[in-house]
C-alpha positions in Angstrom: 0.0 0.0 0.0 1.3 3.7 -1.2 -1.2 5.5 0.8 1.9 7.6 2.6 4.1 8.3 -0.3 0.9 9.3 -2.4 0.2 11.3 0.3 3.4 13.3 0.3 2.9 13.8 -3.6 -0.4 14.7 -3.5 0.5 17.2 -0.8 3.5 18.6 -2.7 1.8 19.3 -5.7 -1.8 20.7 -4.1 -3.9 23.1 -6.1 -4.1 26.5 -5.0 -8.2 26.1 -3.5 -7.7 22.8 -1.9 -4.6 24.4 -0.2 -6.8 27.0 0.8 -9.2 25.4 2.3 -6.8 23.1 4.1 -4.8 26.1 5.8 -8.4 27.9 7.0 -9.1 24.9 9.0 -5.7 24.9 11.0 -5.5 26.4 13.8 -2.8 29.5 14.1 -0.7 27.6 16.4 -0.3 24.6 14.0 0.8 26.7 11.2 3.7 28.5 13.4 4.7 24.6 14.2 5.3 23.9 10.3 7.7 27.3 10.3 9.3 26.2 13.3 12.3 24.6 11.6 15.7 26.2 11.3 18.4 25.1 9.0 21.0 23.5 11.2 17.7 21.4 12.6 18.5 19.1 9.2 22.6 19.9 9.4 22.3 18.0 12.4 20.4 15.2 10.7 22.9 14.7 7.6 26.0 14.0 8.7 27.7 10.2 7.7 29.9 9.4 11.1 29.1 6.2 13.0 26.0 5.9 15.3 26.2 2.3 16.2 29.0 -0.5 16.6 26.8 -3.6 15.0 25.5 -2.4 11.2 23.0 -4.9 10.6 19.8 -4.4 7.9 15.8 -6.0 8.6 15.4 -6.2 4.8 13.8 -6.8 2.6 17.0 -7.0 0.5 16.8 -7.5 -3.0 19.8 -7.5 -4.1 23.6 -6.5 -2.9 27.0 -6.4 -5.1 30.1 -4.2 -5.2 27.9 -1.7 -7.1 24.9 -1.2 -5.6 22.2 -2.5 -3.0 18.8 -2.7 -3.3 16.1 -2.2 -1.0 12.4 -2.7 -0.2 10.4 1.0 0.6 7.0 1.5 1.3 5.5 3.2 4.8 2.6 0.5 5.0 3.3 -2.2 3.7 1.7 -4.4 6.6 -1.3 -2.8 6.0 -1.2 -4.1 2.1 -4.4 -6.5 1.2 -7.2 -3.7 2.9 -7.5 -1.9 -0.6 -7.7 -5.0 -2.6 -9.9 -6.7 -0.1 -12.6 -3.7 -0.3 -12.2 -3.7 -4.4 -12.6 -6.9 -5.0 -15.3 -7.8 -2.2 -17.4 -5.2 -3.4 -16.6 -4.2 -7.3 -16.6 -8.1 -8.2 -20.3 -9.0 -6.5 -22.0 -6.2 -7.8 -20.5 -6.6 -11.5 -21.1 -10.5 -11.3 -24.8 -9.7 -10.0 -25.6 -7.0 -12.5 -23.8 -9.2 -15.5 -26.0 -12.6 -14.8 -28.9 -10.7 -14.2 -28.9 -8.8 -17.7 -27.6 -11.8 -19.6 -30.4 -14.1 -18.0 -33.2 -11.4 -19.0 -31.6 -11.2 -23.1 -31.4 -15.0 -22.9 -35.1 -15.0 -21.9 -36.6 -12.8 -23.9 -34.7 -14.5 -27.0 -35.6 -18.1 -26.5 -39.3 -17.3 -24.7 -41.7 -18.7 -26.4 -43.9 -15.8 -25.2 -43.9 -12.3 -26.9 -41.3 -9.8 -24.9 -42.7 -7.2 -23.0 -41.8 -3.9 -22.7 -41.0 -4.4 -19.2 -38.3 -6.9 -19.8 -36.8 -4.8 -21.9 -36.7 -1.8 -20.0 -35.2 -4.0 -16.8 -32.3 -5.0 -19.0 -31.4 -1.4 -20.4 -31.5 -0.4 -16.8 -29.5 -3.2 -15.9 -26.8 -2.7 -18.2 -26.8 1.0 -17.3 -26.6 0.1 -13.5 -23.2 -1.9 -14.4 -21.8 0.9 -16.8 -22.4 3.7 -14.4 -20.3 1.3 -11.7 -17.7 0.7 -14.5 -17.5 4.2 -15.3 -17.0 5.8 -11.8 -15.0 3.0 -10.6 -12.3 4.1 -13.1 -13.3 7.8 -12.6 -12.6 8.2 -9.0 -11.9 4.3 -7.4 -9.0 3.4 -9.8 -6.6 5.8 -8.2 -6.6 4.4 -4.8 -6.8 0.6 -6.1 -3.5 1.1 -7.8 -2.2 2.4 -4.6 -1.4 -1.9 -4.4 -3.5 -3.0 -7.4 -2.5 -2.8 -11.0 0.9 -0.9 -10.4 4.7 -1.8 -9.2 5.0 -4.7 -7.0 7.2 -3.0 -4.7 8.5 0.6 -4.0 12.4 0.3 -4.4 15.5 1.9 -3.4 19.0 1.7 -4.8 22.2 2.3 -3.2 24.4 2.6 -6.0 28.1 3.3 -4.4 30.3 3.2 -7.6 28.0 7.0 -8.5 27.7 7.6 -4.9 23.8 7.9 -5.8 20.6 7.3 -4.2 17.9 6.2 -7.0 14.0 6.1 -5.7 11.6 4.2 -8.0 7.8 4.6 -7.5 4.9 4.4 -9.7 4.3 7.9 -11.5 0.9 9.1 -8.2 3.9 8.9 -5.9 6.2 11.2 -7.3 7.9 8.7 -10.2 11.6 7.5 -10.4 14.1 10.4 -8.8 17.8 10.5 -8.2 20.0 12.0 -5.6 23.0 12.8 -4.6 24.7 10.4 -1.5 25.5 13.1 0.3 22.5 15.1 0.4 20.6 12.0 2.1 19.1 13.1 6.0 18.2 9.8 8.6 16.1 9.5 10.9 18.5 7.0 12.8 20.7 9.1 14.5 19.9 10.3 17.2 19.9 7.3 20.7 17.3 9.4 22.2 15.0 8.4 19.6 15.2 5.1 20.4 12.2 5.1 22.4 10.1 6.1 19.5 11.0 3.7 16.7 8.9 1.1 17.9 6.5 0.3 15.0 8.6 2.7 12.8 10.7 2.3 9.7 13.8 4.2 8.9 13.1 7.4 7.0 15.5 8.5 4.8 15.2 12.4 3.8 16.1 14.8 1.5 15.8 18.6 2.0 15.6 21.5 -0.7 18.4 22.9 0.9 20.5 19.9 -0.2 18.9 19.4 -3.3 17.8 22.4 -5.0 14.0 20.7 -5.5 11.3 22.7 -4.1 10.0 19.9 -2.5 11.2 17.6 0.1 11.4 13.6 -0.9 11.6 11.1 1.6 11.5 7.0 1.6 10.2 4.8 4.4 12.5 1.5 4.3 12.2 -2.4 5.1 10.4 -3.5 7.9 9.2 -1.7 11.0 11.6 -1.1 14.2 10.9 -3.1 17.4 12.8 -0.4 19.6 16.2 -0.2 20.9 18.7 1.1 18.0 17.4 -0.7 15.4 17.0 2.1 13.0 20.8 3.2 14.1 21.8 0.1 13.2 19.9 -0.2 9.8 21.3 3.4 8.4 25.1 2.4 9.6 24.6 -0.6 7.6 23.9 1.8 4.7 26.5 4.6 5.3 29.2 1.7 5.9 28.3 0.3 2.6 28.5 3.0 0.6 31.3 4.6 2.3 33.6 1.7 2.7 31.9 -1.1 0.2 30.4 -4.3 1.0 33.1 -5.8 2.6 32.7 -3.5 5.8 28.8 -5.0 5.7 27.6 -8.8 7.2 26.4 -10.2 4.5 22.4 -10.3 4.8 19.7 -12.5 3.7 18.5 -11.9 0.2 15.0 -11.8 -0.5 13.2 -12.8 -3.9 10.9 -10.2 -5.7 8.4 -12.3 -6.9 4.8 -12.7 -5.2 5.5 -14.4 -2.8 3.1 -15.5 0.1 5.9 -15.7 2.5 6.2 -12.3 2.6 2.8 -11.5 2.3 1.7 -13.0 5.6 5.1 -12.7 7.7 4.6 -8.1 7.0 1.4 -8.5 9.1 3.9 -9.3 12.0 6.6 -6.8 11.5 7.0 -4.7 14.6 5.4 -7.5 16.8 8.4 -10.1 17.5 9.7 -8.3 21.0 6.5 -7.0 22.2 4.7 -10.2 21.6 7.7 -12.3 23.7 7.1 -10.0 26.5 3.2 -10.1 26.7 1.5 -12.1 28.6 -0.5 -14.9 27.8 -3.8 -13.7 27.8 -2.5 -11.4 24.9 -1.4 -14.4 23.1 -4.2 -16.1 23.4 -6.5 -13.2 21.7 -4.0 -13.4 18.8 -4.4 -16.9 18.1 -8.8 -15.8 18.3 -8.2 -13.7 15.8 -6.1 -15.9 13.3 -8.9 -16.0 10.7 -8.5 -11.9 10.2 -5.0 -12.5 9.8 -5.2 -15.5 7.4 -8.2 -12.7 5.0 -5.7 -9.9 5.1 -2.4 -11.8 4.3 -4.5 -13.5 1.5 -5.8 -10.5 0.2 -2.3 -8.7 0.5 -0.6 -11.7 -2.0 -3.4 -11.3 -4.6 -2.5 -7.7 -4.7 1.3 -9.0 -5.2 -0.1 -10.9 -7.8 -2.0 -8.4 -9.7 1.1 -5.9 -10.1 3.8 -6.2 -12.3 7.7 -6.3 -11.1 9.3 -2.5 -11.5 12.1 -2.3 -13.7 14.7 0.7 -14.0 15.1 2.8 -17.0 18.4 1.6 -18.8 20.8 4.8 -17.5 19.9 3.6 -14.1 20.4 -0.3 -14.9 23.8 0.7 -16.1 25.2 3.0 -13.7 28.8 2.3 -12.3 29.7 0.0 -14.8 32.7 0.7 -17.3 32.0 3.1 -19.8 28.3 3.9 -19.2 27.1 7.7 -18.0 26.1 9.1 -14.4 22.8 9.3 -14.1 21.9 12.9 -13.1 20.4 14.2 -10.4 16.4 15.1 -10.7 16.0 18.6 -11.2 12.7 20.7 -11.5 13.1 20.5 -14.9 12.7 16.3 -15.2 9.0 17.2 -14.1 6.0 18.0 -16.5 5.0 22.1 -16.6 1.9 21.9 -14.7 3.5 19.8 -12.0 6.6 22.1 -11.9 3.9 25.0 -11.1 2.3 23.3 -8.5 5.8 22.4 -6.9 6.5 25.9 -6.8 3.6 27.0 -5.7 4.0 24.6 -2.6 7.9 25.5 -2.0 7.5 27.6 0.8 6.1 24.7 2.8 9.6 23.8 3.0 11.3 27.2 3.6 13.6 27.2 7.0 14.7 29.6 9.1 18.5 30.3 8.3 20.9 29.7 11.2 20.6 27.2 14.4 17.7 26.9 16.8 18.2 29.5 19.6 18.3 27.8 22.8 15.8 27.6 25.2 15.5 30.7 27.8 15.7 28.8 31.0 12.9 29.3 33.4 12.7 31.5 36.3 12.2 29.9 39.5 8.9 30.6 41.2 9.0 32.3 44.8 6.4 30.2 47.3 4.0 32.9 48.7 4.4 33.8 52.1 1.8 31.9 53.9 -0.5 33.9 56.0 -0.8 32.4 60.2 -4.1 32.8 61.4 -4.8 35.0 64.2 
């Protein structure tokens, strides 16, 4: 499921009245939040020293060599299978229901031996119309968030290509399309061990700023699986910086994972995120999970028919080809890479990303209060 990266997009590249509309239903304080942001806020969030002594990635990997690694993205993946399950257990039934009925009224009023009435024929035209009208604002207004897992890329992807110390994204066109950036302009969210606390049920976000890359938008990809806690982002994003700073030799070598459909994964992402706190609940908890197994058992289902239904993504050739002998650098995405009316809209929305220049002043510390005298009764 897409639902967060489509999001982002969508957000990025607002219309001028839906924008409107959005900001006169936020609150004045909200809106000073979103300014709140100074530049040496992101400084301190791209920098590429160490932050943990045991590199070690959750996957999915896809793929790993001298030149590049490959990666799954995707902010809700677990949640894959709800879209398809909703589509499919609604859109098929009614179609099926409409379809039989109409055929089974033309077959009768063809082979009755009875004159057809006027009726009949009426029931079917309205039939048929019922099923068009379906058909037609299905792919008017329901297609768009069925290929959000439906009819689109299997996977979100993200390559690590060290040889062109790039960072390639590739998503379907409704998410923002295939970009390319700079190493060195990439932000992490696993930095810092006083997040620690809050990466449980979170996946490392990698980030990149305007400031760092001249877009006026900010990109950003969700990878692999969700954290459990501790410094289990840390440890994913040294895994990263030490392979493309030092190469894959500086790296344990992980697990690689298969692209194809497979149900494996697609029952196994409804428990990402669930390992530690599941071994430390107690057994009443355990119990309720193995009540529901059923739900479980739909949505995983439902989530590899929605494997099944996509297609694998596949790079264009510059990107296939980077870092081998004799082929060209892919370059960077620029505002020019994007369509007119979507480089409007862009600009239009830059300022969403504008930062205060210099470092956040520090806090004025409080005064203490004086106790009041207390008064003694007479």
């Amino acid at each position: 499921m897409y639902i967060i990266e489509w999001g982002l997009w969508q957000m990025a590249i607002e219309s001028y009245a839906a924008r409107k509309k959005f900001d006169a239903e936020r609150s004045a304080s909200d809106k000073r939040a979103d300014r709140d942001f100074y530049e040496g806020d992101f400084e301190k969030e791209t920098h590429f020293r160490s932050v943990s002594e045991a590199p070690k990635v959750r996957g999915p990997v896809f793929t790993l060599n001298d030149t590049y690694m490959e990666m799954r993205c995707g902010g809700s993946e677990e949640k894959r299978g709800l879209i398809t399950l909703m589509t499919l257990g609604s859109l098929i039934p009614i179609l099926y229901t409409g379809f039989t009925m109409t055929l089974s009224s033309v077959h009768l009023n063809i082979f009755s031996p009875y004159d057809t009435s006027p009726l009949d024929i009426i029931l079917a035209l309205l039939m048929s119309l019922m099923d068009g009208a379906i058909i037609f604002f299905y792919i008017k207004y329901g297609l768009q968030f069925t290929r959000l897992e439906m009819l689109t890329s299997r996977h979100l992807l993200i390559r690590f290509n060290r040889k062109t110390q790039q960072v390639h994204l590739h998503r379907p066109p409704s998410c923002g399309g295939i970009v390319t950036f700079p190493w060195r302009t990439t932000g992490s969210t696993g930095l810092d061990p006083e997040d620690d606390s809050l990466s449980v049920g979170m996946r490392l976000g990698l980030i990149w700023h305007p400031i760092h890359t001249g877009l006026p938008h900010m990109e950003m990809a969700l990878l692999g699986k969700q954290g459990q806690g501790g410094s289990e982002l840390r440890d994913e994003w040294e895994f990263i910086r030490r392979y493309m700073e030092e190469g894959p030799h500086a790296v344990p070598r992980p697990r690689l994972s298969t692209q194809l459909p497979s149900p494996i994964q697609a029952f196994s992402a409804q428990f990402e995120g669930l390992g530690r706190f599941f071994r430390n609940s107690s057994w009443l908890f355990k119990l309720a999970m193995l009540m529901v197994w059923p739900a479980f058992v739909i949505i995983g289902t439902a989530h590899w028919v929605s494997l099944l239904l996509c297609w694998r993504p596949r790079w264009p050739k510059v990107i296939r080809e980077a870092g081998l002998p004799g082929k060209p650098v892919p370059s960077p995405t620029t505002l020019s890479d994007y369509p007119p009316e979507i480089q409007e809209r862009l600009l239009a929305n830059a300022d969403r990303w504008q930062l205060k220049p210099g470092k956040r002043p520090a806090k004025k510390p409080r005064k203490p209060r004086t106790p009041k005298a207390r008064k003694i009764p007479t």
